[in-house]
VOGU-3710 file (C-alpha; in Angstrom, 3 decimals, decimal comma):
1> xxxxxxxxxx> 80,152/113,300/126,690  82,048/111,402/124,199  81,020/108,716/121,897  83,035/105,625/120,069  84,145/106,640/116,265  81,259/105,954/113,593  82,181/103,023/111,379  82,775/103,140/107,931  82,441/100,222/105,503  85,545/100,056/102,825
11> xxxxxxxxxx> 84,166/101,954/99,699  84,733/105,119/102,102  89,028/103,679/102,285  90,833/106,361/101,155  93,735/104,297/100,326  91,396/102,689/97,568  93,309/103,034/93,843  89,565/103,929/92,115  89,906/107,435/95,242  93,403/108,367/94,509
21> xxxxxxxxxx> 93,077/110,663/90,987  90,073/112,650/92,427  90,002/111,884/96,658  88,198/114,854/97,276  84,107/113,788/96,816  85,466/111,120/99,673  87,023/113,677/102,388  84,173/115,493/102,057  81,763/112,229/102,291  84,406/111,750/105,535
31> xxxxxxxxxx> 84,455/115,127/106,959  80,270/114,672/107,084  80,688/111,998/109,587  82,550/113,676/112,507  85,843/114,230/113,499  86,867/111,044/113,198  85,810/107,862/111,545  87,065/103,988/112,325  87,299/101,861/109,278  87,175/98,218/110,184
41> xxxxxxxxxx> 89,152/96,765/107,090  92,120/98,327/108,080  91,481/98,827/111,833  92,647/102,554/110,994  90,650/105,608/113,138  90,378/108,476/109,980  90,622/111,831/110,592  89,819/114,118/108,308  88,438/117,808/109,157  90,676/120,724/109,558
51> xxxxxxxxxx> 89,661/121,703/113,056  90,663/117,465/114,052  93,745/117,370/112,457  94,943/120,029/113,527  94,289/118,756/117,030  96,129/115,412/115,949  98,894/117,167/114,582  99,183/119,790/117,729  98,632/117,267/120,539  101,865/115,034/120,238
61> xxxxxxxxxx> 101,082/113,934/124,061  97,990/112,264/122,883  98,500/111,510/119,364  102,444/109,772/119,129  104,728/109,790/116,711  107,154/107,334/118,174  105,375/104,728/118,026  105,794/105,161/113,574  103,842/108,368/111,302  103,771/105,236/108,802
71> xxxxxxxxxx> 101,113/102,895/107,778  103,608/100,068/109,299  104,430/100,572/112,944  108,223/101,112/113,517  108,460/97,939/115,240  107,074/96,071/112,388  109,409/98,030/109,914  112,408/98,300/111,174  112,959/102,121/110,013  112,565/105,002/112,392
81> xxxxxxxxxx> 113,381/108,072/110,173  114,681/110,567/113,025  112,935/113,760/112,620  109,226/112,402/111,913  108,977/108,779/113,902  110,024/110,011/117,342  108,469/112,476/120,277  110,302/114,275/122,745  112,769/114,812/124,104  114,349/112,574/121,579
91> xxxxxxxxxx> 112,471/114,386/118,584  113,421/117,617/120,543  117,358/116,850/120,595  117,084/115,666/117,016  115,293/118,535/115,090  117,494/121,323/116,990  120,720/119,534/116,079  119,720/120,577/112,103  117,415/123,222/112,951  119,746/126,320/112,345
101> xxxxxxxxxx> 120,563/125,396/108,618  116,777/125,703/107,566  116,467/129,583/109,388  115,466/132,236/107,049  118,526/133,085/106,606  120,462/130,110/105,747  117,883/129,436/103,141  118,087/133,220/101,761  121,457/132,023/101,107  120,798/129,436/98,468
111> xxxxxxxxxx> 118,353/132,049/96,377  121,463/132,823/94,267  121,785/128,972/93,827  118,166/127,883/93,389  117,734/130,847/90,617  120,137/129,097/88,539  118,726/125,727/88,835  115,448/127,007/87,925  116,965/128,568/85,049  118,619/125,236/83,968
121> xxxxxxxxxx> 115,422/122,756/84,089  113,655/125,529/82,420  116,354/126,222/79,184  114,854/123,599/77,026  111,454/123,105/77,746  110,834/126,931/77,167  112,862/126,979/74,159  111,133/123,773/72,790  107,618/125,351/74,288  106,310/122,300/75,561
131> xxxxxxxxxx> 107,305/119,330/78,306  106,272/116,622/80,021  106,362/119,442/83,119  107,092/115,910/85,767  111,278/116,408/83,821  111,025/119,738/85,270  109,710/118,898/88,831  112,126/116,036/89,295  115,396/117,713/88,066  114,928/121,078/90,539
141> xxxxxxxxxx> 114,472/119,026/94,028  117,360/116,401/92,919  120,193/120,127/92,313  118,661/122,044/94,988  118,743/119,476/97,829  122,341/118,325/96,027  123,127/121,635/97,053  122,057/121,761/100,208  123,134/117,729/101,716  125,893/117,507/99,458
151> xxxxxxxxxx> 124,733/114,112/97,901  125,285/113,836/94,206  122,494/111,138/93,151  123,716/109,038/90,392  120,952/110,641/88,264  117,627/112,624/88,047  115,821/109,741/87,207  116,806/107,016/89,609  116,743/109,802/92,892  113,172/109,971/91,771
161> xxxxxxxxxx> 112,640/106,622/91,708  114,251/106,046/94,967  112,372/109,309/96,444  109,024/107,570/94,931  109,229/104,296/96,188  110,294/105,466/99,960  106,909/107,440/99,995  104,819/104,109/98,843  106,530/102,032/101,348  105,283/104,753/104,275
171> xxxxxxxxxx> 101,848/104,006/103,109  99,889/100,796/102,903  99,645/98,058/100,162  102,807/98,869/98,323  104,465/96,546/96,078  107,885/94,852/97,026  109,795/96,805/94,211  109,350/99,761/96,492  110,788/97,992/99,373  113,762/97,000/97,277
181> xxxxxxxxxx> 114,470/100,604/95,452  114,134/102,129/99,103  116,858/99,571/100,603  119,071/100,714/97,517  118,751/104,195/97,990  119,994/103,697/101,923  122,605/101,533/100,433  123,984/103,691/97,683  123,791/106,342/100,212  125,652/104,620/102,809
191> xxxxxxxxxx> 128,381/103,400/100,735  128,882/105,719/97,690  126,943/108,871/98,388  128,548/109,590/101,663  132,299/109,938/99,872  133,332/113,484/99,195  130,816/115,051/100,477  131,791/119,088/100,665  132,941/119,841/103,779  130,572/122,852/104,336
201> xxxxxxxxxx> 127,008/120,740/102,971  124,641/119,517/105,747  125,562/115,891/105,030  129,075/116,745/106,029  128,322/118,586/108,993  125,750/115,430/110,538  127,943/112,582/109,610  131,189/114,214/111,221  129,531/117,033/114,054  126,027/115,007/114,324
211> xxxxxxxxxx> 124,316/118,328/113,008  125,554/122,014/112,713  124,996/122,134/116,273  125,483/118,545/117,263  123,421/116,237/118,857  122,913/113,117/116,039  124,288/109,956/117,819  126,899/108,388/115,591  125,994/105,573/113,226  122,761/104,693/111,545
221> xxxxxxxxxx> 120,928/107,909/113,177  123,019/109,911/111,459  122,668/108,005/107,936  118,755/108,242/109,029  118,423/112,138/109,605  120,721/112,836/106,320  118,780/110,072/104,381  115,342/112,092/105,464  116,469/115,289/104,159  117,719/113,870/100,981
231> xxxxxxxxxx> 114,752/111,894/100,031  111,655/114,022/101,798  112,789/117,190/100,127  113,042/115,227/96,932  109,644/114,087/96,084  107,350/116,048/98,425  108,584/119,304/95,887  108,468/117,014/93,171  104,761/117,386/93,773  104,526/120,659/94,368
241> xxxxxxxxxx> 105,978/121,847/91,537  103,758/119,966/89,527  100,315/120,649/91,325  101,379/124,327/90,348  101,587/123,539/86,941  98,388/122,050/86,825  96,795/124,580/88,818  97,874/127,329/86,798  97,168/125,036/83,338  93,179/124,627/84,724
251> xxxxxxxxxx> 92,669/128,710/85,920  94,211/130,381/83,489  92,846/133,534/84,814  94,913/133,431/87,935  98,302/133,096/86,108  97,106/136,523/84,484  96,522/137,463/87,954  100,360/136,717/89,506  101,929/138,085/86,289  100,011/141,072/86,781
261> xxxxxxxxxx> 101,200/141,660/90,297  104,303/139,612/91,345  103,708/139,589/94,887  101,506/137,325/95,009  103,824/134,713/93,969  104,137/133,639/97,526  100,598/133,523/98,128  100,485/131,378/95,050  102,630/128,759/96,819  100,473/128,887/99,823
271> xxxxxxxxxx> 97,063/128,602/98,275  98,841/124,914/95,758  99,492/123,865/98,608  96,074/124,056/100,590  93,775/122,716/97,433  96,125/119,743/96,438  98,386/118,849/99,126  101,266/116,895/97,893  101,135/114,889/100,976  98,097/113,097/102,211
281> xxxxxxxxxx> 98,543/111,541/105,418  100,389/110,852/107,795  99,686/108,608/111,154  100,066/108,922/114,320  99,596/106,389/117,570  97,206/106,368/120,979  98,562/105,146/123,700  95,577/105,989/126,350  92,273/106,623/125,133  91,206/110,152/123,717
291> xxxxxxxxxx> 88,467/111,910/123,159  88,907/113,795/119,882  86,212/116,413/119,844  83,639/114,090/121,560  84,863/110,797/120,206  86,624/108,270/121,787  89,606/106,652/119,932  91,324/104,085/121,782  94,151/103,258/123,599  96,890/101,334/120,413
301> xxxxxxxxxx> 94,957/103,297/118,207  96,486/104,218/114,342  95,066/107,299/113,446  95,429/108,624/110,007  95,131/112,138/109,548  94,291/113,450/106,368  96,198/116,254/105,183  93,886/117,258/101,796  91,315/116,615/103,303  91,471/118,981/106,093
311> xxxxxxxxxx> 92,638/121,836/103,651  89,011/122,002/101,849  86,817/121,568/104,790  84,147/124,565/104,199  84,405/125,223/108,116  88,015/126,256/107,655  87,757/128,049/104,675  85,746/129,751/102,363  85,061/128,248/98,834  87,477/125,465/99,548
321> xxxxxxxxxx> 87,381/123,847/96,252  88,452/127,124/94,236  92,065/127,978/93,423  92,304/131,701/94,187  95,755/132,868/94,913  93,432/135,964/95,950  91,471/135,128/98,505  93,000/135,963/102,115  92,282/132,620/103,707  92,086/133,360/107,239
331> xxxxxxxxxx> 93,259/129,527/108,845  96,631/128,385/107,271  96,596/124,935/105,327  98,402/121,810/107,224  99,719/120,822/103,664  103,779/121,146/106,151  101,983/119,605/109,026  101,458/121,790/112,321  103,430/122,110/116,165  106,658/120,302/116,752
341> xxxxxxxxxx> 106,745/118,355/113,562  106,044/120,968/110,906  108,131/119,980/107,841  111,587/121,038/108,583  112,413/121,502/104,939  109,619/123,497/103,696  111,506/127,261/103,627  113,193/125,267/100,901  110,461/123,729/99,237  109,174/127,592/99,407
351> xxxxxxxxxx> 112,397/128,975/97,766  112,171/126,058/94,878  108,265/127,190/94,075  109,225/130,908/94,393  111,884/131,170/92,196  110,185/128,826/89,700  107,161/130,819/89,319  108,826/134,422/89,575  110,802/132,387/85,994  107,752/131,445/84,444
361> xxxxxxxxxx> 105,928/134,583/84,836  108,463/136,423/82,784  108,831/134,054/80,286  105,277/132,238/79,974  101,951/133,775/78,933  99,700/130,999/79,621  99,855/127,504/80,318  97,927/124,579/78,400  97,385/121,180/78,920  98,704/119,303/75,241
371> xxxxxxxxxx> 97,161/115,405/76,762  95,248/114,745/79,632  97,504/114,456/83,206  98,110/111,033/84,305  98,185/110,872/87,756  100,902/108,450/89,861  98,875/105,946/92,262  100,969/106,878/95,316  98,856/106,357/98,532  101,288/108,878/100,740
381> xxxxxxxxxx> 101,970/111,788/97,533  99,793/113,184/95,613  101,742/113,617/92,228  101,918/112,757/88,479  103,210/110,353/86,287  102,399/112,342/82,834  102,186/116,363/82,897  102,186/117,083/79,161  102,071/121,321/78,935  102,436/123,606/76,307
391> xxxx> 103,818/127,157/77,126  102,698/129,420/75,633  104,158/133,163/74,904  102,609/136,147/76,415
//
């Protein structure tokens, strides 16, 4: 037996700015009411336990992504980023033509690399012992995925701001100076950050060969699937990095933990990245009516699902709300998305944490906070605008 989505009245909008420094008192309020929740104001169906999304995410049939994973439908936009706004077999021919330059070990091979950026955005800050830590999480992404594309952004700063504003303008109620920096970023890429690109990066290989193994139609899907590597692995790591800062800066005790044993550096990664997701949502589209877990959601639905939200759901794991690089969590966070779409980039988002932490913990005793965090008001990425840490020697 199914039943129509409980309604929610608009102090429960997670897209609200007064939700977006601490959203997690409303997933839980959210998770109470069901699988899935329809909020009038917006006409959006919001999912938000772990068990749900990970049915949204997993049944692609059901739940599109062609139709748009953005807050604006792709006909109303106008952009269709290749590897996240289509299904198959379209999504299918696009993801495998890139597919083999994100294996284990293609990304192995940029350790060497990565190391030395890390070493770089770390020089002065741990000389100096304190930073804004937001220099340090914008300057890694911006070499590493120079590295890998071959796109040379005309500075750390500005490939921020362009990575920034292309995230608000996937969400809802952004301002039109996000709309502007994101149709200069395609521009600049399109006419000067194309040139001399290395013959062996990844943005040579799609622009001439449609992919390392071919595939990309020539023209703007092309400029689309190298623009989505370039900016997604920007700012999504951006965020990481910092939500590992901040982590570490508020449980001091399990920094002494990782530099006591250096394997769990990885599961340090994994456990950021279940209790503050740097991504929150993402949508996808009904085309038929579905029942989700005994509620129906409509046929030309918009269904948000709720990426933090399901990573702290107490049915999914235990003590959700601590940060215990520890604990064996027995379900895997969704913080990379789940199925066809998981995030094609994130063995290199995994390399960039890594290596930064396996830096710090030889360098870096403890971490403290010198002002209180500032968080950005993104409504797709979790992140900061102010990260002011002290580092201090151990």
């Amino acid at each position: 037996m199914t039943t129509a989505a409980p309604t929610v009245t608009d102090d429960l909008d997670p897209f609200r700015v007064e939700h977006l420094d601490d959203p997690y008192p409303l997933y839980a309020a959210l998770r109470d009411r069901g699988p899935a929740v329809h909020l009038p104001d917006r006409d959006v169906w919001l999912v938000s336990t772990y068990s749900a999304v990970s049915e949204v995410l997993r049944n692609y049939k059901q739940f599109r992504s062609g139709l748009g994973t953005s807050y604006i439908r792709v006909a109303d936009s106008g952009f269709r980023f290749p590897f996240i706004d289509n299904d198959p077999p379209e999504h299918t021919r696009i993801r495998r033509s890139v597919q083999g330059r994100f294996h284990r070990a293609e990304v192995e091979k940029m350790t060497t690399a990565v190391r030395g950026f890390v070493r770089e955005v770390c020089s002065s800050p741990l000389a100096e012992g304190a930073a804004d830590v937001t220099t340090i999480a914008k300057a890694l992404p911006n070499l590493t995925i120079r590295d890998l594309t071959g796109v040379t952004a005309p500075d750390t700063d500005r490939m921020a701001a362009w990575a920034d504003a292309v995230f608000h303008v996937l969400g809802p109620d952004f301002e039109p100076r996000h709309m502007d920096l994101t149709l200069e970023s395609l521009d600049w890429l399109a006419t000067t950050g194309v040139l001399d690109l290395p013959m062996r990066s990844l943005g040579r290989e799609i622009l001439d060969n449609g992919g390392c193994a071919g595939g990309l139609h020539e023209g703007q899907e092309r400029l689309f699937a190298l623009a989505s590597i370039w900016i997604a692995g920007i700012d999504t790591t951006n965020a990481l990095i910092n939500i590992l800062f901040d982590a570490f800066a508020r449980h001091p005790e399990q920094w002494a933990a990782l530099r006591a044993d250096r394997s769990l550096i990885p599961a340090a990664v994994e456990e950021a990245l279940r209790w503050d997701a740097p991504i929150r949502m993402f949508l996808r589209r009904t085309v038929d009516p579905v029942d989700l877990q005994g509620v129906t959601i409509p046929a030309d639905a918009d269904v948000v699902a709720i990426f933090p939200a399901a990573n702290r759901d107490p049915l999914a794991f235990t003590d959700p709300d601590s940060f215990d690089i520890t604990a064996r969590r027995r379900n895997k966070h969704l913080s990379f998305g789940a199925s066809i779409h998981l995030c094609l980039g994130a063995p290199v988002a995994r390399l960039e944490a890594t290596e930064l932490l396996s830096h710090l913990a030889d360098h870096v005793g403890r971490f403290e906070f010198v002002a209180e965090p500032v968080r950005a008001k993104s409504r797709v990425i979790r992140n900061f605008e102010s990260l002011p840490i002290r580092f201090v020697r151990g």
